[in-house]
ROSE-4610 file (N, C-alpha, C; in Angstrom, 1 decimal, always signed):
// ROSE-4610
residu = [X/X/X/X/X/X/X/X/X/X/X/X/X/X/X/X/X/X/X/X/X/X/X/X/X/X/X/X/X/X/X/X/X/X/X/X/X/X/X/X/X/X/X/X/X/X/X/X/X/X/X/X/X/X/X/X/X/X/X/X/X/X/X/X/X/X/X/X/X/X/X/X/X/X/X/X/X/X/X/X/X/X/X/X/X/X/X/X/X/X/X/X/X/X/X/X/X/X/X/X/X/X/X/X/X/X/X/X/X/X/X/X/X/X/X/X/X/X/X/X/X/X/X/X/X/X/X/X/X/X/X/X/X/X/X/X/X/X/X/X/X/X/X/X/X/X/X/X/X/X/X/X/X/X/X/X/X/X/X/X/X/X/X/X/X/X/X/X/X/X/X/X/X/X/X/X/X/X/X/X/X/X/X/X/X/X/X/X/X/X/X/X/X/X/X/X/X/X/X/X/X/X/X/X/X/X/X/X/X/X/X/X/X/X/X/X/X/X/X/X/X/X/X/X/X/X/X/X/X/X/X/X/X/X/X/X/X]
num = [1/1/1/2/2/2/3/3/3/4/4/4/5/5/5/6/6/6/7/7/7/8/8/8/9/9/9/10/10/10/11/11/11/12/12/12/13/13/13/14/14/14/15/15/15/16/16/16/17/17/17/18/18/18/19/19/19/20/20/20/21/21/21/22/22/22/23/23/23/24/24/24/25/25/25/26/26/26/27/27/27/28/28/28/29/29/29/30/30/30/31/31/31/32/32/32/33/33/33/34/34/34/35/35/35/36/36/36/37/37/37/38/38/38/39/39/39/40/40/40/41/41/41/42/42/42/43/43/43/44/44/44/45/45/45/46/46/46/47/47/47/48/48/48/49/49/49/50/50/50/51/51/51/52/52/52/53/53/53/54/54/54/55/55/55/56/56/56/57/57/57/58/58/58/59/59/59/60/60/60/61/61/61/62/62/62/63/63/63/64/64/64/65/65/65/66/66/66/67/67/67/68/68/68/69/69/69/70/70/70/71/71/71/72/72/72/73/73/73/74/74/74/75/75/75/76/76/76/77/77/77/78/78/78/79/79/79]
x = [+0.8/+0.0/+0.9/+0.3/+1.2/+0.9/+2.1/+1.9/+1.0/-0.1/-0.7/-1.2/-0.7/-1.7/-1.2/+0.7/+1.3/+1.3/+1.0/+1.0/+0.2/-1.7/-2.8/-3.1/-2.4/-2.5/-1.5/-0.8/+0.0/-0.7/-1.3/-2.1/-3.5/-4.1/-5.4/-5.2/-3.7/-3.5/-3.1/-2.9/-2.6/-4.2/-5.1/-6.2/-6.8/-6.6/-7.5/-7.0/-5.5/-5.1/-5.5/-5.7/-6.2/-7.8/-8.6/-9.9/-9.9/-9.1/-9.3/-8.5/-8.0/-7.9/-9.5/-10.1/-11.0/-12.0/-11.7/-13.2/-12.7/-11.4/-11.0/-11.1/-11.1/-11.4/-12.9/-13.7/-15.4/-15.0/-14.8/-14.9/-14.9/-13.7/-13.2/-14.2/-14.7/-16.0/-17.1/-17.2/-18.5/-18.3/-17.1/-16.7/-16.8/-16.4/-16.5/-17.7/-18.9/-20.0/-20.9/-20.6/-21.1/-20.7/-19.3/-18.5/-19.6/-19.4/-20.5/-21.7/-22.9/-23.9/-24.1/-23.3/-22.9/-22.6/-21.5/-21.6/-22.2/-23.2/-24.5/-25.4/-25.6/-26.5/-26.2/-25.0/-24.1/-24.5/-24.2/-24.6/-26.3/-27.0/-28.7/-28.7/-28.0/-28.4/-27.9/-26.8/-26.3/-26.9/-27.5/-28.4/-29.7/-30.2/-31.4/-31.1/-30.0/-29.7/-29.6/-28.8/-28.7/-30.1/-30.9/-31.8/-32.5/-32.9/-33.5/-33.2/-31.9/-30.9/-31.2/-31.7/-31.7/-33.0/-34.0/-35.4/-35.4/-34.9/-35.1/-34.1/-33.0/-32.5/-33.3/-34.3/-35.0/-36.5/-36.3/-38.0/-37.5/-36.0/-35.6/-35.4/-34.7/-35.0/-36.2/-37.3/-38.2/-38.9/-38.5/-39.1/-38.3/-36.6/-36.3/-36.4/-37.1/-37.5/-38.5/-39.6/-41.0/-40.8/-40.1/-39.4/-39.1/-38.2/-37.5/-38.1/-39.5/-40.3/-41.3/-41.6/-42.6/-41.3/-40.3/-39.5/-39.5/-38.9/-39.0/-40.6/-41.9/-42.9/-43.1/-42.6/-42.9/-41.9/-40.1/-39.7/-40.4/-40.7/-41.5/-42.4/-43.1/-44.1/-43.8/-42.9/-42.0/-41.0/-41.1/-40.7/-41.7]
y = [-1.2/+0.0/+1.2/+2.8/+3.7/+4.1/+4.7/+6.4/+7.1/+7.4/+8.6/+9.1/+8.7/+9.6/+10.4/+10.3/+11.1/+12.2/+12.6/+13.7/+14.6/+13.6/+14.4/+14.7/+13.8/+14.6/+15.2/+15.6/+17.1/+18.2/+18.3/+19.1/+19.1/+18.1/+18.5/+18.9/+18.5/+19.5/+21.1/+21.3/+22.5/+23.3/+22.7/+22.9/+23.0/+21.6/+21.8/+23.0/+23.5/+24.1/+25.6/+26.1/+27.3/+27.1/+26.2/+26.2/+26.5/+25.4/+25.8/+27.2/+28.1/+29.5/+30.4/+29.9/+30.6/+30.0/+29.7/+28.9/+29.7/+29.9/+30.4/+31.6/+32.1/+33.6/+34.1/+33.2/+33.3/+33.3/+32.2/+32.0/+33.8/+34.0/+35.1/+36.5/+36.5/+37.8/+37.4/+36.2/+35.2/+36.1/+36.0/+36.1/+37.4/+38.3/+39.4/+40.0/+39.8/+39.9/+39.6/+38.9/+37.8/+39.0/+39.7/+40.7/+42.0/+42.3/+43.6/+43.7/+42.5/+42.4/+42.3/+42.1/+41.9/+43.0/+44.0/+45.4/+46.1/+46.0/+47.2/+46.9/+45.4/+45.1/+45.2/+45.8/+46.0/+47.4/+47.9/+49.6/+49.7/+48.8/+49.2/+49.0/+48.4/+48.0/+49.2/+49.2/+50.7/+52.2/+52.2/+53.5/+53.4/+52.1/+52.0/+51.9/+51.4/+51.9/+53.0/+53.9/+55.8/+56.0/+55.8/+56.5/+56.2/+55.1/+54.9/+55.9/+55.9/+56.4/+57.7/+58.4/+60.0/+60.3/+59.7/+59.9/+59.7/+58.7/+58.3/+59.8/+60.1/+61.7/+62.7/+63.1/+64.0/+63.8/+62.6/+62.6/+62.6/+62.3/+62.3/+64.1/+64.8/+66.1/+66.6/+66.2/+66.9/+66.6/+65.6/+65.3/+65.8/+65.7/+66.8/+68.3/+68.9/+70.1/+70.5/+69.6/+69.5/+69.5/+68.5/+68.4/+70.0/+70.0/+71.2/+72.5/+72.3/+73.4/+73.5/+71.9/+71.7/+72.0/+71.6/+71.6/+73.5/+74.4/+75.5/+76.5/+75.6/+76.6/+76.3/+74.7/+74.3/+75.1/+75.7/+76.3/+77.6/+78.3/+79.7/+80.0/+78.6/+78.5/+78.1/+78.0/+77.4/+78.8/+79.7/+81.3/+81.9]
z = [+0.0/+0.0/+0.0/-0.8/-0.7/+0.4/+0.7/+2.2/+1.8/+1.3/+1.0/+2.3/+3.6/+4.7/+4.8/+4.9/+5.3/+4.7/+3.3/+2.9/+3.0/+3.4/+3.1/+4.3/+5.3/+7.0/+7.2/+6.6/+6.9/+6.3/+5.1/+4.4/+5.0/+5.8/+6.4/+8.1/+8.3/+9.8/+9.6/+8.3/+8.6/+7.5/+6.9/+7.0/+8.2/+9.4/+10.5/+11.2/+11.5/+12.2/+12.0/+10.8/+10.3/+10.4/+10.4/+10.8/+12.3/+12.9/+14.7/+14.8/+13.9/+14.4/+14.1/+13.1/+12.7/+13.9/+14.2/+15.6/+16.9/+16.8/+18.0/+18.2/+17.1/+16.7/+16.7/+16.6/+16.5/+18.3/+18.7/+20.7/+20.6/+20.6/+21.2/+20.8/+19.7/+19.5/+20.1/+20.2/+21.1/+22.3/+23.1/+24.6/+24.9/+23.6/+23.8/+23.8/+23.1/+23.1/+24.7/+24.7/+26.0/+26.9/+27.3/+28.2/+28.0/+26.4/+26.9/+27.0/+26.9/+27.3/+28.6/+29.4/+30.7/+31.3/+30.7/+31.4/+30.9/+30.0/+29.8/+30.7/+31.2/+32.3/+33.4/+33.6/+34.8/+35.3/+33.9/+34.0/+33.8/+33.5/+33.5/+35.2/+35.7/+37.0/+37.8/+38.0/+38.7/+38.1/+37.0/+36.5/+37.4/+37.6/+38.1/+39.5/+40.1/+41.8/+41.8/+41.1/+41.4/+41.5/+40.2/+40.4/+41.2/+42.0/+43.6/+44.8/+44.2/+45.8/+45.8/+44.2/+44.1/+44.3/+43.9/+44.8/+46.3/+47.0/+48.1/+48.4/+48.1/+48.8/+48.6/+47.8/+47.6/+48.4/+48.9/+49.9/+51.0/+51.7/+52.7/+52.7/+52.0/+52.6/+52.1/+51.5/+52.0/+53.1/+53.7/+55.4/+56.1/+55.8/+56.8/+56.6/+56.1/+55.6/+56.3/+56.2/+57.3/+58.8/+59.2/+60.3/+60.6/+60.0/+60.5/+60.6/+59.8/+59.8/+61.1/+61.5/+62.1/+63.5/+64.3/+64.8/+65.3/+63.7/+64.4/+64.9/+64.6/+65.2/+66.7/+66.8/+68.5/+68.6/+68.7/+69.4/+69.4/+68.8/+68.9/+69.8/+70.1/+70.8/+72.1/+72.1/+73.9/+73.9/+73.2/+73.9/+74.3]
């Protein structure tokens, strides 16, 4: 029988070897993709904490505002 493996599996390793770069290269925009769908939902999430945290500061001083209103008539009223 001839060798013919030897020739056509050196020629189909370095076919496979250039396919497994083109696969590894797909992984890699795959992975990358995968990364920034992940920190846009990183950042939807922390957009949506600020904005909790910036209402909840704006109802906390306007209670302490009331407070402080209601606070200085009892003192007026205790002079």
């Amino acid at each position: 029988m001839p060798k013919t493996n030897a020739s056509t599996s050196g020629t189909g390793g370095t076919a496979g070897g250039l396919a497994g770069l083109g696969l590894a290269g797909l992984g890699t925009v795959a992975a990358d993709a995968a990364g920034e769908a992940a920190f846009q939902a990183q950042i939807a999430t922390l957009t949506a904490a600020s904005l909790k945290a910036s209402e909840r500061s704006v109802m906390l001083r306007a209670v302490n505002l009331e407070l402080s209103a209601i606070k200085k008539v009892a003192d007026e009223r205790v002079q």
